[in-house]
N, C-alpha and C positions, 0 to 999 in steps of 0.2 A: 542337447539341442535336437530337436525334430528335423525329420528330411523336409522340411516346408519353411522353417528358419535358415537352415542352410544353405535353401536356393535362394533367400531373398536376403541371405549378403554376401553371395557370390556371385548376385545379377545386379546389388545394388549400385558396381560399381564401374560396371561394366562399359557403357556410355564414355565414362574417363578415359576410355583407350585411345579415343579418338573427338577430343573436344569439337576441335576447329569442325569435322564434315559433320557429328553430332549438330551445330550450331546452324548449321547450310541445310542440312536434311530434317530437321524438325521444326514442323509449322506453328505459329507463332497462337496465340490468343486471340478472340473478336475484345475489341477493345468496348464493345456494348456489356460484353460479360464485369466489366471494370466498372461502367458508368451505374451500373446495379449495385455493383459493390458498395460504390461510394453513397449510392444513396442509401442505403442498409445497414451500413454499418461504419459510414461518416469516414471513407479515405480519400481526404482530402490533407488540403496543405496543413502540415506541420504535422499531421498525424504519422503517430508512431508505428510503423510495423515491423513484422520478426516475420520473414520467409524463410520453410522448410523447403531445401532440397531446391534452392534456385536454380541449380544449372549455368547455363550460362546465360543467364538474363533476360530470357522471354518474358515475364511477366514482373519481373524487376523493371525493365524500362516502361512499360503503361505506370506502373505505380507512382517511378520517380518524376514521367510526364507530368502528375497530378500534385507534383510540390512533397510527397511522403518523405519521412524521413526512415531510410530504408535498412533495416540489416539482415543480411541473407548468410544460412549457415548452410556452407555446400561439402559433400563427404569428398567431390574426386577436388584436387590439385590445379589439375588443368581445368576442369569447367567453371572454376574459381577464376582463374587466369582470365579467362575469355569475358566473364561477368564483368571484372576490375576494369577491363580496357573498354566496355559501354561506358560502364559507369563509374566512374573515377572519384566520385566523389558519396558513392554509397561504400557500408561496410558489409567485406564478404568474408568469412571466418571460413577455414577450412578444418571441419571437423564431424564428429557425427552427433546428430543434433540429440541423441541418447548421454552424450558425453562433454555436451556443451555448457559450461556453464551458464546459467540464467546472471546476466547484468541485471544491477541494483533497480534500474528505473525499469518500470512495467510497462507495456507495448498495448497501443490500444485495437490492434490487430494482428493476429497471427495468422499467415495466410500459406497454406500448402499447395500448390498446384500441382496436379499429377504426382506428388513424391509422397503423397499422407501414407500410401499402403508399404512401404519400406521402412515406414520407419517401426519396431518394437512394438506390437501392439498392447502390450504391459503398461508403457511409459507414456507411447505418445500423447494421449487424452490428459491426460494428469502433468505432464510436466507442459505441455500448451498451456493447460488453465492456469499453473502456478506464473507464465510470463504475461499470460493476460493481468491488468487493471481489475479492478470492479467494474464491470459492466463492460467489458472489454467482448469481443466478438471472435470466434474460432472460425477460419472460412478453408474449406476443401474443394479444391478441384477433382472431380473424376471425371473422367469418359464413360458416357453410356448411348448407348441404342436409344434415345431419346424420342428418330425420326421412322420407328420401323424397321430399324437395322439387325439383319440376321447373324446366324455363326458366321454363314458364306462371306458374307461382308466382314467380318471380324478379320477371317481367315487374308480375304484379300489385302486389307490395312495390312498385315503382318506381311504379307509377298512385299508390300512396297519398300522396306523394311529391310527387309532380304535384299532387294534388289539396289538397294542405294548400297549399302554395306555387303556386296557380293566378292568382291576380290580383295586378297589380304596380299597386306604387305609383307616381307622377310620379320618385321620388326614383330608382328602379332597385331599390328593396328590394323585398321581399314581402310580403303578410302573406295569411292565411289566412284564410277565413268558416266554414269546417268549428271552427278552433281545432285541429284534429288529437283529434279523439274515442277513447277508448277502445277502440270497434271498428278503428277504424283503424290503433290502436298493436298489437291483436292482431295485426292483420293480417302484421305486419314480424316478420320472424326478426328474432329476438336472439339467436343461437347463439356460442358462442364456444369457438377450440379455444385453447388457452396453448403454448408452446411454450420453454421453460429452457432457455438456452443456460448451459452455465458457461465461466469466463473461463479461457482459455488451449485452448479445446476448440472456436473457431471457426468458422463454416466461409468459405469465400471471398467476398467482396462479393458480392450479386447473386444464388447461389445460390441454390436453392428451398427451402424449411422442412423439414426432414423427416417422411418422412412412419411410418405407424404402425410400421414395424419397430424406427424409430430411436428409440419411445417408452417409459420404462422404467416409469413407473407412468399410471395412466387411472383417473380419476374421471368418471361419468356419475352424472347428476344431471337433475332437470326442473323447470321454473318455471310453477306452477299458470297466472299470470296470461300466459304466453309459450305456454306449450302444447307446446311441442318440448324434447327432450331438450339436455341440454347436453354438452359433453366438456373437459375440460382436462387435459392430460397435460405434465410434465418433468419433463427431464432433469437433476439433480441432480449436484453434483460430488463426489466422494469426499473421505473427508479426505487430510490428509498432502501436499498442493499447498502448496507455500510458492515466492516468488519470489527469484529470483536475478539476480546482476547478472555476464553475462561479458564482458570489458575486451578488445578486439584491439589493435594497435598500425596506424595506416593510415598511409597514405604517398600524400598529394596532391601534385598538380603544383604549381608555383607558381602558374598558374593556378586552379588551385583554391582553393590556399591563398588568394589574393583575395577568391575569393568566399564561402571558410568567413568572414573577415575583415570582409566585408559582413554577412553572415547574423548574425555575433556583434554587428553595431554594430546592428542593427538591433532584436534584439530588446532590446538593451540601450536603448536608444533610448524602444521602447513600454513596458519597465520604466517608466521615471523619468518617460515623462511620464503614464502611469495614477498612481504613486504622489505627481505634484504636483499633479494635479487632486484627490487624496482630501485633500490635505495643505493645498488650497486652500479646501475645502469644509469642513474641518472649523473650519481659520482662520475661516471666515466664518458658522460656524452652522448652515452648511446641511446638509439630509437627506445621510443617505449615500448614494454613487452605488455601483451595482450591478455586478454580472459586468458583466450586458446591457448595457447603457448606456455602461461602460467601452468595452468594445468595440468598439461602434457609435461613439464619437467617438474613442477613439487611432486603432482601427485602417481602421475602413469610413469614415469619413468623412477621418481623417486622409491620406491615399491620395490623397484629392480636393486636398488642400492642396499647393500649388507647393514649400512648403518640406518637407513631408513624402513625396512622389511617390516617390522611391526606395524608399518601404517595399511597394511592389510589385513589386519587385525580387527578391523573396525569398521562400520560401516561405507563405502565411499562416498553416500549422500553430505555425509554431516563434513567430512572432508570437502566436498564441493560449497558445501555452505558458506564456508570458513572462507573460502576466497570469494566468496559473493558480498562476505560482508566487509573484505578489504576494500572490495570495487565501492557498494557504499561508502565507505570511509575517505576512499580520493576522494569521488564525487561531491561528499558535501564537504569537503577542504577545495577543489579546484568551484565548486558555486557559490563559496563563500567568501573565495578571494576577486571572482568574475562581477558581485554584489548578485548574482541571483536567487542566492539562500540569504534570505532576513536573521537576527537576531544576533544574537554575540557572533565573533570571527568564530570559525574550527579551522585547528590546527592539523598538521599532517596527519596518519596513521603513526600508532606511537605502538612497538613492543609489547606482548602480553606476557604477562610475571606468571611464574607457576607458583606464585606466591598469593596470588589473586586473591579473595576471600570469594567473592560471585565466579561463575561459572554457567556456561549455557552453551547448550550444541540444540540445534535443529535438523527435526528429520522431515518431508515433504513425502508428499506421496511415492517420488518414486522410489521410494527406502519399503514399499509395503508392510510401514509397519501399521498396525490395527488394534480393537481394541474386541478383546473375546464375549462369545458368552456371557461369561462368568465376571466379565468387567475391570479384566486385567488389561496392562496395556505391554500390549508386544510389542516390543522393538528389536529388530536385525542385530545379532551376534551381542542379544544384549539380555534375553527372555521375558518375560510375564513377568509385568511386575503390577503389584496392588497396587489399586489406586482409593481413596476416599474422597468416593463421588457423594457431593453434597446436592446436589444438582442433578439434572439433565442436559444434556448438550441439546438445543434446539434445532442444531443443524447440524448435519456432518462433516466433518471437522476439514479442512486444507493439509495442517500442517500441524506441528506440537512440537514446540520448544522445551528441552529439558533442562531447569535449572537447579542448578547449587546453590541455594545463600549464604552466606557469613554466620547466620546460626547453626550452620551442618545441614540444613531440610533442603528434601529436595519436595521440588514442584514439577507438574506437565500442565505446561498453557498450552492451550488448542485455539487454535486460528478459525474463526468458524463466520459462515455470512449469513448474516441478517433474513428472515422470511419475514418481507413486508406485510404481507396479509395476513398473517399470523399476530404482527404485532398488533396489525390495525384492530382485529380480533379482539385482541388482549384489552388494551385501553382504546377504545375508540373516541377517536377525536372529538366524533356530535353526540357522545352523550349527554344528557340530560343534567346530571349534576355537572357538569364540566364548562357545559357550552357558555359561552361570554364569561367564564372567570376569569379575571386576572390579579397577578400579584406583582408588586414590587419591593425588593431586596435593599436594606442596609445593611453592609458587614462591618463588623466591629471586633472588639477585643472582650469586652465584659459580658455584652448579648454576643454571641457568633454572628445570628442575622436576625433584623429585626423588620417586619411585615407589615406593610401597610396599615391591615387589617388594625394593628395593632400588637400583634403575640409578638412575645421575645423570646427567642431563642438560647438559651444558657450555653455558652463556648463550655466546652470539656474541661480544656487546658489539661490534654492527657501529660504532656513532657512534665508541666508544674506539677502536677501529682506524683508523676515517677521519680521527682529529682531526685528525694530521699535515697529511695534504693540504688537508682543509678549513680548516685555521687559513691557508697559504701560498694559497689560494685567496680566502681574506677580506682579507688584506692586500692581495693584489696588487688584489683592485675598489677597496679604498678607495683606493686613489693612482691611481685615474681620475681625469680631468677627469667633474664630473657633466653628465650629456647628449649626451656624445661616443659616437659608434658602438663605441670599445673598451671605454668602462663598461656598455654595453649587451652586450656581447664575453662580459667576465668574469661578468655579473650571469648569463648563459647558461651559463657553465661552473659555476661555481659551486651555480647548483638545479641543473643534471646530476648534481654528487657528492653532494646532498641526498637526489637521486629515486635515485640506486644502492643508499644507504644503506638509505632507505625500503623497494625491491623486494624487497632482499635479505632484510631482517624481514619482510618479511610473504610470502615464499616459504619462509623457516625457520617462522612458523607456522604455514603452511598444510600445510608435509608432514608436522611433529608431530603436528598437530592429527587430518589425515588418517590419519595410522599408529594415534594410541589410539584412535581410534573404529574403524575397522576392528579391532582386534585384541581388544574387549574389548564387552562387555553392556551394562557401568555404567561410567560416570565420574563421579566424586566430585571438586570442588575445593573448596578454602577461598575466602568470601565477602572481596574487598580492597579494603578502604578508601586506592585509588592515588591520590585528589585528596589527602586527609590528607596520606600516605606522602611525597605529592612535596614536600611544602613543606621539608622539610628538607632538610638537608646532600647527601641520596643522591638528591637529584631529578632529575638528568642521567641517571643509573646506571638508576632506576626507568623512568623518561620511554622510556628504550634499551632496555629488557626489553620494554615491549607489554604488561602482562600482561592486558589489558582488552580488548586486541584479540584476545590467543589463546584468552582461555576464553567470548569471544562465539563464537568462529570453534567450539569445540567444542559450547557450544550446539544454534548451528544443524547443525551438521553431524549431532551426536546426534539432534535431531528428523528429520532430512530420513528417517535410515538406520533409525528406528527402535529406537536404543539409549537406553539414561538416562543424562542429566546432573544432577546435582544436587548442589546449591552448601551447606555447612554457613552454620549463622549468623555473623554478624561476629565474637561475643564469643566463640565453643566457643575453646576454651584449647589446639588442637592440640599446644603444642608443652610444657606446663607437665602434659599426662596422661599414665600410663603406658598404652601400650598392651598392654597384659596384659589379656586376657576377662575374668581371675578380679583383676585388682587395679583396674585405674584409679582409682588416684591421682592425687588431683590436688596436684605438687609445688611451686606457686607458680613466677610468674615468673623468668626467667632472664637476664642478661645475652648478648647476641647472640656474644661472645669463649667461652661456653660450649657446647662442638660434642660432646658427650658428657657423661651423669651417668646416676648409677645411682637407680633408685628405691626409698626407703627400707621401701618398702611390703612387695615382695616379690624384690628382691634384681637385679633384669634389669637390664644397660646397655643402657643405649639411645643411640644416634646420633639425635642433636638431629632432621634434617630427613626422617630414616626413620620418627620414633617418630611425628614431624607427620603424614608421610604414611597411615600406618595410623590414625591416630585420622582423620582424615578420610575414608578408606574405611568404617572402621566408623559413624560419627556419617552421612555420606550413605544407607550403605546403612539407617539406622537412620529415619530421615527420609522416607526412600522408601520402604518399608515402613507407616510410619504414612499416610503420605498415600495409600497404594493401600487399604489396611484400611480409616481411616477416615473417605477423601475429604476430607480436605486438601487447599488447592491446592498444596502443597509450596513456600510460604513459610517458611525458618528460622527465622523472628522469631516464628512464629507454632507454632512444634511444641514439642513439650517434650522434655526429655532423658531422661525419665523416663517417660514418655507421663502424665505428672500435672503435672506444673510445667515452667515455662520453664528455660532454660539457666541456671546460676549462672553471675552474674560475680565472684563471688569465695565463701570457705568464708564466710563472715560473710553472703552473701542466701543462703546454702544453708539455713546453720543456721535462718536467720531464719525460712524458708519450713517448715522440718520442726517449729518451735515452734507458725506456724499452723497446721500440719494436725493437730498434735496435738490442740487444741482445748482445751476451757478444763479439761477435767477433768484431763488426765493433769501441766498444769501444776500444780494446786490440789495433787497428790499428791505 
């Protein structure tokens, strides 16, 4: 450690000696410096922020004025204490914000006032951005000379300084006879410049702030009672940033494989025993224990314990992980018992088996690990391991997930965000072959999906191909001896032909997926009720299509490029309306053994899963239109077919609905 880190964590704490006259002798914030913020970087009500180095709550209470939802990580005890009694109802962690665990839900502000330069200049940039959101905003307060201000003045701010904190107690505290008067608190700059970092846009540990060139908007401002002008200026992230996840295949030594093999037991380890101290505490009544606290006894104090010493063996990032991902874990068990997480219930945090077949530890920037030259990827107390880059990472990576699958491979996913203008680049939106295409999607069992236009698409049916082998491969595990090196043999060959099955669907719907967005504006699918669907007789067959994974995969890929996706409602009747502009009829349900019928309306045959596909072109594009006109969020559930009523689920709510609007006179008549 250098004599310059030295002094700045044997000054950083210094303040703590003496919260309460700290609290009386330091002048507060211009609250104009806040109302910039908020319009900058949106801190306003309900917005999330994470404060470094709060203190005892000087710019905690503007914040919480403005409704934020506020958590402040303070290193002293005491200035914790003083924070708690403003604010009673913010949360104030006593720890240091290098050793803090990051909570699962990300902050759409991180805001340091006065404390950015104490903290680690290794970490701080990089672990700010890992708590930021996508498009989340970095903001710094510093003091500078902003109005003309010299050393002499410097010099004299620090007398004031001096002079409040002039006589010490028996105890080593301070306390003041001035109290820090008014004139004295003019005396002190309170300048502040902000500085927004957005997440995936960097810059290297250590590195300097940027300076004006680098600043995209500038607010100046002055505080009647401060006297000097103010500055706050960020940098803002553009929209159209979404994260991605890309997978390489690596290839460690046996030696490494060791020590991936330590690093997996390890965090698994600080899992279960965070999750049987909360599971101990709550048995017993007691308060619940926190990130902080967690921490501090699995992992800092556990280290100290003879039986736990090995967990210093291993990185401490992927250890801290390991309890971020328990915090996820409550989380979506207490939001999905509060109804704020949709979909099936989750149950508590449950035990990790060293028996597991999957395995995963993530390392984030502040692990510095990196990726060489040469294209190895270094990981901390772990070396260079090859990787088989099929690819290029488009961006530079967040973080990288190292996993283990059930077939023995190991993988590095990299965390990477999105360059909009890169993509726009790539496939642009107004090209010429592109502009006004659209398509709309039948899925099926026999075609996979079948298009408007007409093309059918041939399903794989990778699992139906593989049954052969995979049924000869199920047998020969089960007439292992169980525990023998050879049923451990076949149990390895066997998820081999699972993961072949698996690569090969989801490399058939990534290139699908990738061909209709490329090729086309809009994409139209039908809304599938595949949990329903599976429960029947065709559940193997549905289960082997994907079709939940392919029209996620078209989603995102729509957003990333700039095209539209848009899904019809559950109940539209694609396959029971004529597609006719001038007819749509609606012909009633059909038996599935029926692949062609004419509509008696106005005379067209129609092929069953063509006639599907064009009414869901047309109901998308219909959908998509109302929500651009009239700001819809483009919920199906929620538009109308008519742009006056909702979708009929049969003629009988039609009729029903056109008897209401009639109203009571044209009935009486």
């Amino acid at each position: 450690m250098t004599g310059t880190d030295t002094d700045r964590e044997r000054l950083r704490d210094t303040f703590n000696q003496d919260a309460e006259l700290y609290d009386r002798a330091r002048p507060g914030y211009p609250p104009r410096m806040f109302d910039d913020l908020a319009e900058l970087a949106g801190a306003g009500p309900g917005c999330r922020v994470l404060e470094i180095g709060c203190g005892t709550g000087k710019a905690t209470v503007l914040l919480a004025e403005r409704d934020c939802r506020v958590v402040g990580v303070e290193l002293g005890a005491e200035m914790a204490a003083v924070a708690r009694r403003k604010l009673p109802d913010a949360t104030i962690d006593v720890a240091a914000f290098e050793d803090w665990p990051l909570p699962p839900d990300p902050f759409d502000l991180v805001l340091a006032a006065t404390s950015f330069h104490w903290i680690d200049p290794a970490v701080r940039i990089a672990k700010s951005a890992d708590a930021l959101r996508p498009g989340g905003t970095l903001a710094t307060v510093s003091t500078h000379h902003v109005a003309g201000g010299t050393e002499d003045f410097f010099a004299e701010a620090q007398d004031c300084y001096r002079d409040s904190f002039a006589v010490h107690r028996p105890s080593g505290r301070w306390r003041s006879e001035s109290g820090g008067g008014d004139a004295e608190r003019r005396s002190l700059l309170s300048g502040g410049v902000g500085h927004c970092l957005p997440r995936g846009a960097r810059r290297a540990p250590g590195s300097a702030e940027p300076d004006d060139s680098e600043k995209l908007r500038e607010f100046t401002g002055s505080d009647d009672r401060v006297g000097f002008p103010l500055r706050v200026s960020c940098v803002c992230l553009g929209s159209g940033v979404m994260q991605l996840r890309y997978s390489f295949r690596l290839e460690p030594t046996p030696a490494q494989q060791q020590l991936l093999a330590r690093t997996f037991g390890c965090a698994r380890v600080v899992f279960n025993d965070a999750l049987a101290l909360r599971r101990a505490a709550f048995t017993a009544k007691e308060p619940w224990i926190g990130a902080g606290d967690l921490s501090k006894t699995v992992i800092t104090q556990g280290k100290k314990r003879p039986e736990r010493s090995w967990l210093g063996e291993v990185s401490a990032v992927v250890l801290q992980q390991s309890l971020r991902d328990l915090e996820t874990a409550y989380r979506a068990f207490f939001d999905s018992r509060s109804g704020k997480r949709n979909g099936p219930k989750a149950g508590p945090p449950s035990f990790k088996s060293r028996k597991s077949k999957r395995q995963a530890v993530r390392f984030t920037a502040n692990a510095r690990w990196k990726i060489t030259g040469k294209g190895l990827l270094s990981l901390p107390k772990i070396g260079e391991i090859p990787v088989r880059w099929s690819r290029p990472l488009p961006t530079v990576p967040a973080t990288v997930t190292i996993i283990k699958d059930a077939a023995g491979r190991y993988f590095a996913s990299f965390v990477i965000d999105t360059d909009p203008q890169a993509d726009a680049e790539r496939w642009p939106a107004d090209a010429d072959e592109v502009a006004g295409r659209e398509v709309g999607l039948d899925m099926g069992l026999t075609h996979f999906a079948v298009l408007d236009t007409g093309e059918k698409i041939t399903s794989p049916k990778f699992l139906r191909r593989a049954e052969k082998k995979l049924k000869k491969l199920q047998r020969d595990h089960s007439r292992k001896a169980k525990g023998s090196k050879n049923k451990e043999k076949s149990r390895r060959a066997l998820a081999r032909q699972h993961a072949k099955v698996a690569d090969a669907r989801h490399e058939f719907h990534h290139q699908l997926s990738t061909r209709l967005v490329r090729e086309h504006q809009a994409v139209h699918a039908e809304t599938l009720n595949v949990k329903g669907m599976a429960r029947g007789r065709l559940a193997k067959s549905i289960h082997d299509a994907g079709w939940a994974a392919f029209l996620n995969m078209l989603e995102y890929k729509a957003e990333r490029y700039g095209r539209t996706f848009q899904r019809t409602g559950r109940t539209f009747p694609s396959s029971q309306r004529c597609s006719n502009p001038v007819c749509h009829r609606i012909d009633g349900p059909k038996p599935l053994k029926v692949r062609t019928w004419t509509c008696p309306g106005c005379g067209t045959v129609h092929d069953r899963d063509i006639n599907a596909a064009r009414n869901t072109r047309q109901e998308g594009a219909r959908i998509h239109a109302l929500k651009v006109a009239e700001g819809h969020h483009g919920d199906p559930k929620r538009l109308r077919s008519d742009g006056k009523t909702k979708d009929p689920r049969s003629r009988h709510d039609a009729k029903k609905q056109e008897a209401k609007e009639s109203g009571p006179e044209t009935r009486a008549a």
